[in-house]
Structure formats: structure tokens, C-alpha cells
Backbone as CSV, one residue per row, in Angstrom:
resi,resn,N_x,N_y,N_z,CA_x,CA_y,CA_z,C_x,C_y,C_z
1,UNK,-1.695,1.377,4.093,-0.962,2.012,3.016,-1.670,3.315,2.640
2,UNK,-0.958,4.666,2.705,-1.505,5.786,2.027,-0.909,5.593,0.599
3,UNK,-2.717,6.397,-0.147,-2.377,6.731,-1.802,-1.611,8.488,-1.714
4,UNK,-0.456,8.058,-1.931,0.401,9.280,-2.577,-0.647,9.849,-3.799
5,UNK,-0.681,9.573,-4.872,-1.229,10.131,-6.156,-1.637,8.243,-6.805
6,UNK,-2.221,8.751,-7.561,-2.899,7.400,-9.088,-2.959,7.969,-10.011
7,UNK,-1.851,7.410,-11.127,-1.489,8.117,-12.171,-1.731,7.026,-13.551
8,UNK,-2.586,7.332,-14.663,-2.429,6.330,-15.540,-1.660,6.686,-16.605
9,UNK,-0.660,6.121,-17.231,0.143,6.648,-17.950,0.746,5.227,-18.572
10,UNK,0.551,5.038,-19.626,1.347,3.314,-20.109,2.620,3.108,-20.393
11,UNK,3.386,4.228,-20.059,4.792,4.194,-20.145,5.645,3.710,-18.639
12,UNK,4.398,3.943,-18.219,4.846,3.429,-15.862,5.655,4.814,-16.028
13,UNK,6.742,4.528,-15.550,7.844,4.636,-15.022,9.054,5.985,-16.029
14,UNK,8.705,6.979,-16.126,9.394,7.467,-17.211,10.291,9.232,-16.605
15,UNK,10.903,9.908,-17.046,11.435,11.067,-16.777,10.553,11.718,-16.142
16,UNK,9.188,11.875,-15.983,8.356,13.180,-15.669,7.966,12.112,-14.101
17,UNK,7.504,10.982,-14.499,7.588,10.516,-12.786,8.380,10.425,-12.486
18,UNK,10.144,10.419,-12.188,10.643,10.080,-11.122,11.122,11.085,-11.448
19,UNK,11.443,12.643,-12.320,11.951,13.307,-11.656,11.007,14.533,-10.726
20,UNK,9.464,14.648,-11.746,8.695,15.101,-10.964,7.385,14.532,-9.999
21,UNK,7.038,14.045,-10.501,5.510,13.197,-10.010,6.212,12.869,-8.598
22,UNK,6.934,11.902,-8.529,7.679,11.502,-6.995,7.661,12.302,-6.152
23,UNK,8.211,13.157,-6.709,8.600,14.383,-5.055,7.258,15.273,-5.305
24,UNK,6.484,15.716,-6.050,5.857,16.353,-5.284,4.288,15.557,-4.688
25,UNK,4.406,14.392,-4.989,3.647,13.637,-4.147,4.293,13.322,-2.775
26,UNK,5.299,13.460,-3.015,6.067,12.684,-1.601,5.721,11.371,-0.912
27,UNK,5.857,10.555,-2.018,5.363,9.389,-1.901,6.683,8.446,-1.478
28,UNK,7.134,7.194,-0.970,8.045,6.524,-0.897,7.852,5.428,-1.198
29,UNK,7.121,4.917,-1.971,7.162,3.672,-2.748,6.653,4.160,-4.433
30,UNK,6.840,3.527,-5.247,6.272,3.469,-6.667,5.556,2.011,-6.651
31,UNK,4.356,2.179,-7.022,3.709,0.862,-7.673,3.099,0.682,-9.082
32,UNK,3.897,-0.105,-9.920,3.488,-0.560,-11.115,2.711,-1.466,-11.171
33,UNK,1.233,-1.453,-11.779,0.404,-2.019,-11.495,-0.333,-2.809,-12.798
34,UNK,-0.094,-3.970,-12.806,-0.321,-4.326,-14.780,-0.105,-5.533,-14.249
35,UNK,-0.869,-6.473,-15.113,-1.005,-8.213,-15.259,-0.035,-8.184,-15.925
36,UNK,-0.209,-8.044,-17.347,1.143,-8.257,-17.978,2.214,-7.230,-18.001
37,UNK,2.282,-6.214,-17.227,3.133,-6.087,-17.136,4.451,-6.529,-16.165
38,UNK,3.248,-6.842,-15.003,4.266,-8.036,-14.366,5.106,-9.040,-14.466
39,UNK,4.387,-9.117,-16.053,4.730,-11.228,-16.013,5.882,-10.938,-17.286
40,UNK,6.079,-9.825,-17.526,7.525,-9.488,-18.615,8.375,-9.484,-18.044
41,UNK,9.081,-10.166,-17.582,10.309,-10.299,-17.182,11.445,-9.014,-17.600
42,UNK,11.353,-8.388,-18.543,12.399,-7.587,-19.184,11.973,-6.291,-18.968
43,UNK,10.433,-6.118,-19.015,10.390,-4.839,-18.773,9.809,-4.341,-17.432
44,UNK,10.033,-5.285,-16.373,9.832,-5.246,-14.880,11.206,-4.836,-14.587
45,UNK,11.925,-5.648,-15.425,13.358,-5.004,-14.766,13.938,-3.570,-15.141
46,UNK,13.572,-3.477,-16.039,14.153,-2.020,-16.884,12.990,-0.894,-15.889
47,UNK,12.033,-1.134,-15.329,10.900,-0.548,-15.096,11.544,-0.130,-13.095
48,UNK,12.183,-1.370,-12.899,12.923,-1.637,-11.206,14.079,-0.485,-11.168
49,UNK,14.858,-0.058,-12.695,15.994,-0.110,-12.672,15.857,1.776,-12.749
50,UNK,14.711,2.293,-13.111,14.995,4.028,-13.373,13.853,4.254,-12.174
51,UNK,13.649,3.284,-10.874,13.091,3.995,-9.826,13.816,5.128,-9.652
52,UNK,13.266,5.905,-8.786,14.466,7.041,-8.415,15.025,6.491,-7.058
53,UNK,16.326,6.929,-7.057,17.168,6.930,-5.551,16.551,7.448,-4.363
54,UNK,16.283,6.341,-3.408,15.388,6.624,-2.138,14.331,6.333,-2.320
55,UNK,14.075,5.765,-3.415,11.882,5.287,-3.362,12.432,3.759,-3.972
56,UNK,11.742,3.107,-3.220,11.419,1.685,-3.629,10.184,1.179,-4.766
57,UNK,10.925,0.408,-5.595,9.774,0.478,-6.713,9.480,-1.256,-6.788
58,UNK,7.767,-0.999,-7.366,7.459,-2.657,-7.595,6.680,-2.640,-8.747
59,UNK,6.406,-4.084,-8.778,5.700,-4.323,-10.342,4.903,-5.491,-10.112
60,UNK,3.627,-5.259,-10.206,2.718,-6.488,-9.250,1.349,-6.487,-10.646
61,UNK,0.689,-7.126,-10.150,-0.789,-7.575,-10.882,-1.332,-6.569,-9.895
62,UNK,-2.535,-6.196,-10.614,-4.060,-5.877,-10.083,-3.923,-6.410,-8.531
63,UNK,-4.284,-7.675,-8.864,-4.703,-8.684,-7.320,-3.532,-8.202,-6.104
64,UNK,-2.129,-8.551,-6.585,-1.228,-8.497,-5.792,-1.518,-6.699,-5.372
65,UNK,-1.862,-6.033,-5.991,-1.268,-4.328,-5.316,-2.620,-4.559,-4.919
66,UNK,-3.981,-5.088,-4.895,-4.977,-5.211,-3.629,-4.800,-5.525,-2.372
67,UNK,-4.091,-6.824,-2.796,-3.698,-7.303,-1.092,-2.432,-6.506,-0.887
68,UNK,-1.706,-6.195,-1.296,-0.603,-5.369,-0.189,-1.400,-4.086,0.163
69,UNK,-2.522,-3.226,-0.853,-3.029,-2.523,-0.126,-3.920,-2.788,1.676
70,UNK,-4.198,-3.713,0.948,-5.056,-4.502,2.267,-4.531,-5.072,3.679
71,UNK,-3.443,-4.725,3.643,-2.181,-5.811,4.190,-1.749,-4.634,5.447
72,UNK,-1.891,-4.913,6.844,-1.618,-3.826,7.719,-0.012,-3.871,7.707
73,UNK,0.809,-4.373,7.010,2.104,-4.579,7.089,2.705,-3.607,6.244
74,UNK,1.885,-2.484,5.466,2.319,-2.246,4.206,2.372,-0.509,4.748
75,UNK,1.362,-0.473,6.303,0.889,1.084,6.521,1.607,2.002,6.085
76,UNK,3.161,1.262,6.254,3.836,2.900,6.410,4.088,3.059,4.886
77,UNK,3.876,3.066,3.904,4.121,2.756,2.783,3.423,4.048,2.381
78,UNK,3.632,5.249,1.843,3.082,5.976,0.715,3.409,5.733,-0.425
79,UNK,2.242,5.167,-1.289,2.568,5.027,-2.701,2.068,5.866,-3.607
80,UNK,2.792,5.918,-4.848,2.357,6.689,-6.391,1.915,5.409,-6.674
81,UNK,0.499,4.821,-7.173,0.051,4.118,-7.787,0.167,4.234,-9.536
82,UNK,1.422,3.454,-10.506,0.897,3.510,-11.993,0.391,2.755,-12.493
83,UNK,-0.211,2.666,-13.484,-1.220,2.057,-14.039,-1.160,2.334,-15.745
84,UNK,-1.476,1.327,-16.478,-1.662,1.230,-17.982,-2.362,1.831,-18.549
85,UNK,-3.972,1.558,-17.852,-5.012,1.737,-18.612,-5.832,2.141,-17.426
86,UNK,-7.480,2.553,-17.530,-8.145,2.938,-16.857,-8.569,1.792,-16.190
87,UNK,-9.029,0.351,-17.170,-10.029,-0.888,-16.794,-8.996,-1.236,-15.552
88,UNK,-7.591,-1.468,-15.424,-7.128,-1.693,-14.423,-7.472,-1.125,-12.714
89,UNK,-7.766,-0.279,-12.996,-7.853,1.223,-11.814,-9.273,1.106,-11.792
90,UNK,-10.281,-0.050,-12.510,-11.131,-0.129,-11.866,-11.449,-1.357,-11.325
91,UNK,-10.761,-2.158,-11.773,-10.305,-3.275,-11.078,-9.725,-3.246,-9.177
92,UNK,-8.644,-2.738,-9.165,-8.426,-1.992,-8.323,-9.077,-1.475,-7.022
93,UNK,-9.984,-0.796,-7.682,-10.824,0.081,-6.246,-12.027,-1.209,-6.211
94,UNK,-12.562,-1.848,-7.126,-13.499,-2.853,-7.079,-12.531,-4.052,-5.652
95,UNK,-11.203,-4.289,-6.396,-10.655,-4.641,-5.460,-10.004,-4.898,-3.778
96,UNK,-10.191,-3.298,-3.638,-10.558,-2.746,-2.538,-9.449,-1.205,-1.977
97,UNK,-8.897,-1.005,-3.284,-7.958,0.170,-2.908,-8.896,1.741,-3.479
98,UNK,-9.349,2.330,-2.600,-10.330,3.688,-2.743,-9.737,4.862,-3.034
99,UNK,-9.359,4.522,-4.224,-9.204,5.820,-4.896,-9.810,6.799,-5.307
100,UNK,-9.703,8.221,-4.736,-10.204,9.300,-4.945,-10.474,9.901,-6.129
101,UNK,-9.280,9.740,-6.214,-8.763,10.925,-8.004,-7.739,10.310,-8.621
102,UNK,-7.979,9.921,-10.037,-6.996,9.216,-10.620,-6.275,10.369,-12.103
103,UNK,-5.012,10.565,-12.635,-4.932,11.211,-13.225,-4.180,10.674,-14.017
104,UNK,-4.528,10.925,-15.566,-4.933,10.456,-16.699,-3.588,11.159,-17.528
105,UNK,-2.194,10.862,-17.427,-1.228,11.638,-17.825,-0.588,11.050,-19.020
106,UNK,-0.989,9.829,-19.955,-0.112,9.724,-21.000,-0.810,8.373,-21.502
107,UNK,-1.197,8.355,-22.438,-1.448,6.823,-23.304,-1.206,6.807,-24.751
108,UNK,-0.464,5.560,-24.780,0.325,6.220,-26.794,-1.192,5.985,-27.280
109,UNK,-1.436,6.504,-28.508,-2.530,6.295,-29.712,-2.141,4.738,-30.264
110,UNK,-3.244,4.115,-30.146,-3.098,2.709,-30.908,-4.578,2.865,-31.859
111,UNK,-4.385,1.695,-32.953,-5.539,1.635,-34.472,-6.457,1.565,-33.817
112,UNK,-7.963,2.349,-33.860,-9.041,2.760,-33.263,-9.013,3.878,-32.064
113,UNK,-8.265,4.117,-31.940,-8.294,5.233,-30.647,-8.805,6.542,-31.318
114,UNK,-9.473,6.907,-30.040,-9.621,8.534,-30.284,-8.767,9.374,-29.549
115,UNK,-7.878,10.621,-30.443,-7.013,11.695,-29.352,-7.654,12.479,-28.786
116,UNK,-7.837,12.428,-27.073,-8.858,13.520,-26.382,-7.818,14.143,-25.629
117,UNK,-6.511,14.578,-26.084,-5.365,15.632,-25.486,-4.187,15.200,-26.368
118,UNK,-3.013,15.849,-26.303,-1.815,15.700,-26.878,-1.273,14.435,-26.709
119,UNK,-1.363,14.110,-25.230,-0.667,12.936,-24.504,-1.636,11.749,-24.505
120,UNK,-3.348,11.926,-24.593,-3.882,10.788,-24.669,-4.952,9.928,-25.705
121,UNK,-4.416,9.051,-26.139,-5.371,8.146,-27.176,-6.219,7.132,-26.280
122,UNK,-7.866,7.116,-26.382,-8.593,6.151,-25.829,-8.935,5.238,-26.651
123,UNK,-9.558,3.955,-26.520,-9.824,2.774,-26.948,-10.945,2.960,-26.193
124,UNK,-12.581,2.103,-27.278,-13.452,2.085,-26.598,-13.862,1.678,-25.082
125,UNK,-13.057,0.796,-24.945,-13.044,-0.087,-23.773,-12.555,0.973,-22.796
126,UNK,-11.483,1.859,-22.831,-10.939,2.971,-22.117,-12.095,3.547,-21.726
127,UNK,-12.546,4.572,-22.901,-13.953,5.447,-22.541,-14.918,4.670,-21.374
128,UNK,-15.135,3.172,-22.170,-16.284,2.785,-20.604,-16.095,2.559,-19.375
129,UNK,-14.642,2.668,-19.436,-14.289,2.559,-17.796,-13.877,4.005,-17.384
130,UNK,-13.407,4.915,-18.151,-12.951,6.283,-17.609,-14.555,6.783,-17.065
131,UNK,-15.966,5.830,-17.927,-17.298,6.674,-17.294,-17.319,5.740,-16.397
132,UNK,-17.232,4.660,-16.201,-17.051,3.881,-15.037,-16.297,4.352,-14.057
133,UNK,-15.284,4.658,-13.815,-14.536,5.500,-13.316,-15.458,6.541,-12.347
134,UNK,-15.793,7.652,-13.485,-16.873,8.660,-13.003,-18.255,8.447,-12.235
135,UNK,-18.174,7.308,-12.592,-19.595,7.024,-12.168,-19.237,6.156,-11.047
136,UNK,-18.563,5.689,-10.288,-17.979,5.657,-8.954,-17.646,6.808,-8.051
137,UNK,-17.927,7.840,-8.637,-17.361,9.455,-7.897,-16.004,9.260,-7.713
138,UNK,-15.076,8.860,-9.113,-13.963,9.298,-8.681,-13.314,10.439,-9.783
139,UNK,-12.612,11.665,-9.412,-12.337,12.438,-10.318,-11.157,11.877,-11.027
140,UNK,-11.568,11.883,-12.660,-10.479,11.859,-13.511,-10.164,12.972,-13.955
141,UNK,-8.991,12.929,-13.572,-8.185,14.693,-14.275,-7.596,14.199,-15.344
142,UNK,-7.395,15.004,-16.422,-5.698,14.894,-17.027,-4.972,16.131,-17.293
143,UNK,-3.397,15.835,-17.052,-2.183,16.529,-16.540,-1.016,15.628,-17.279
144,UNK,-0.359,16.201,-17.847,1.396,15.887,-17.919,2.094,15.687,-16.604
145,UNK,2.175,17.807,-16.356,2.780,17.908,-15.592,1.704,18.417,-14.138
146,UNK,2.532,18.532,-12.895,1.845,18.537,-11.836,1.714,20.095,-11.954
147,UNK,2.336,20.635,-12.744,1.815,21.697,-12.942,0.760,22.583,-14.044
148,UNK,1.007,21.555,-14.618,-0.542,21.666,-15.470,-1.641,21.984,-15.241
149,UNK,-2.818,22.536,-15.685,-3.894,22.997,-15.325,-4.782,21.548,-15.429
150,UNK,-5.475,21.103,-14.283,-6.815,20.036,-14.356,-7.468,20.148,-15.350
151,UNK,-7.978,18.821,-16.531,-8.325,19.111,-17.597,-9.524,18.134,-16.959
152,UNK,-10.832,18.159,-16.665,-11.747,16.967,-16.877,-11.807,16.021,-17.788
153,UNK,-11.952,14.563,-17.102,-11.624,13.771,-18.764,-13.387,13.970,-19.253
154,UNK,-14.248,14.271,-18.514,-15.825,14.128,-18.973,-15.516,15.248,-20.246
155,UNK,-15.218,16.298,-19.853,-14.923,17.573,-20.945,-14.159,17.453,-21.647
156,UNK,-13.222,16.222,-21.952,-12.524,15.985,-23.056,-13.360,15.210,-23.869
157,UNK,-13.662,14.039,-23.251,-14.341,12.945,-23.621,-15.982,13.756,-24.727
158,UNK,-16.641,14.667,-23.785,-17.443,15.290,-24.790,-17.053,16.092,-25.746
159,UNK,-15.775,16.703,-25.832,-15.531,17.304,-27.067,-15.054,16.267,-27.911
160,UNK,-14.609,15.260,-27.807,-14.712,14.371,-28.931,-15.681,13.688,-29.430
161,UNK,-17.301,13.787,-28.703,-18.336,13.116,-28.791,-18.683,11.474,-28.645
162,UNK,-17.785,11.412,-27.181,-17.482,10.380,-26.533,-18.236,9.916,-25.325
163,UNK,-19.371,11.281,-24.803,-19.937,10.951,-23.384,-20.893,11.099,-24.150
């Protein structure tokens, strides 16, 4: 299986990925990647239902998008990997999918978060895996759009006095 892009964003599946993120990754699968978001029945389906036309979309656990990464059955598969949160995406590559560069495009603000961009609120637990993250050598960017300028999350994260 090739990684198209790894995008964390807790909305999955929304207007800016399938009308942009998709194509200019040129990816042909979508993977939604969440424990619970799997096991919601309602919002796996609503999540199945705004794939875009011509990309096949799924909604798996952690474990499950390891082994289909792992899985020589899956090669021809380019995927957009989404993801909730960061701790997932390190789950993930611990798991055995080697992700390069993961990009950090949308998390709502929940009670305790800090805002380190327009689009993203962290939770402590976030921060220790986004340095976890880093400290695997993998680059975290954040971006909206694919045309956005690369924001480092380390250089966000220290202007909020977070690293």
C-alpha cells in the first residue's frame, strides 16, 4: 500500500478533503482511521456516504488500517490516511505503517485545549504525542489548505509555550 498524504483532522471526511486533499494527492482510497470511530455505526456511514466519486472509502481501527497496510493484497491501493488525533498516528507507525509527514489540518477546541492556529485546539495528551511524533523524525506540518504555507507544529507549539 502507498501513503498518498496523513492528514489529522477530527472531522475525517469533510468539503476540503474530498474536494481538495483527494486529487491533489491522487490518492484512490480514503482511510478513516479511529477506534471509535469505527464502532459508530451512524457516523461510519455518513462518513462512507460523502467519499468522493471514484475513491473508495473505509473506516477501520488503528489495528485494522495496520494490517491492511501490511497486507500484500492491498499494494495497489494509494491511500489519504485520516485520523482524529495525533496519539492515533502514533499508534499507527508503532504499528507498522511509516509515515513520513503527517499534517495537522483541523481539530475543534475542547475544555482544556490550547489554540496553536485558527483550525487547531490541542489537549495535553495531543502535545505529547505531536513531540512524540517529532521525536520519531516525522514532520508535522499544519495546513488547511494544500495550498497553504507549511506551518511547523514545533513553532506553533513554542509560541504557545508548549515545547
Amino acid at each position: 500500500m502507498e501513503i498518498a498524504f496523513c492528514r489529522i483532522d477530527d472531522r475525517l471526511i469533510h468539503g476540503q478533503v474530498a474536494t481538495v486533499w483527494s486529487k491533489v494527492t491522487g490518492c484512490n482510497r480514503i482511510m478513516c482511521v479511529s477506534d471509535e470511530v469505527a464502532k459508530d455505526e451512524l457516523r461510519k456511514k455518513l462518513l462512507l456516504q460523502v467519499v468522493p466519486p471514484g475513491l473508495k472509502g473505509y473506516v477501520v481501527s488503528v489495528e485494522k488500517a495496520c494490517e491492511a497496510y501490511n497486507n500484500p493484497k492491498y499494494d495497489s491501493f494509494k491511500t489519504l490516511f485520516l485520523f482524529t488525533n495525533p496519539t492515533d498516528v502514533v499508534r499507527a507507525i508503532k504499528g507498522g505503517i511509516p509515515f513520513k509527514s503527517v499534517n495537522l489540518g483541523g481539530k475543534t477546541f475542547k475544555d482544556g485545549d490550547t489554540m496553536i492556529s485558527q483550525a487547531v485546539g490541542v489537549s495535553p495528551k495531543d502535545v505529547e504525542s505531536l513531540k512524540e511524533l517529532v521525536n520519531m523524525g516525522v514532520e508535522v506540518e499544519m495546513r488547511k489548505l494544500a495550498n497553504d504555507a507549511k506551518v511547523n507544529v514545533v513553532d506553533a507549539l513554542k509560541a504557545k509555550g508548549l515545547w
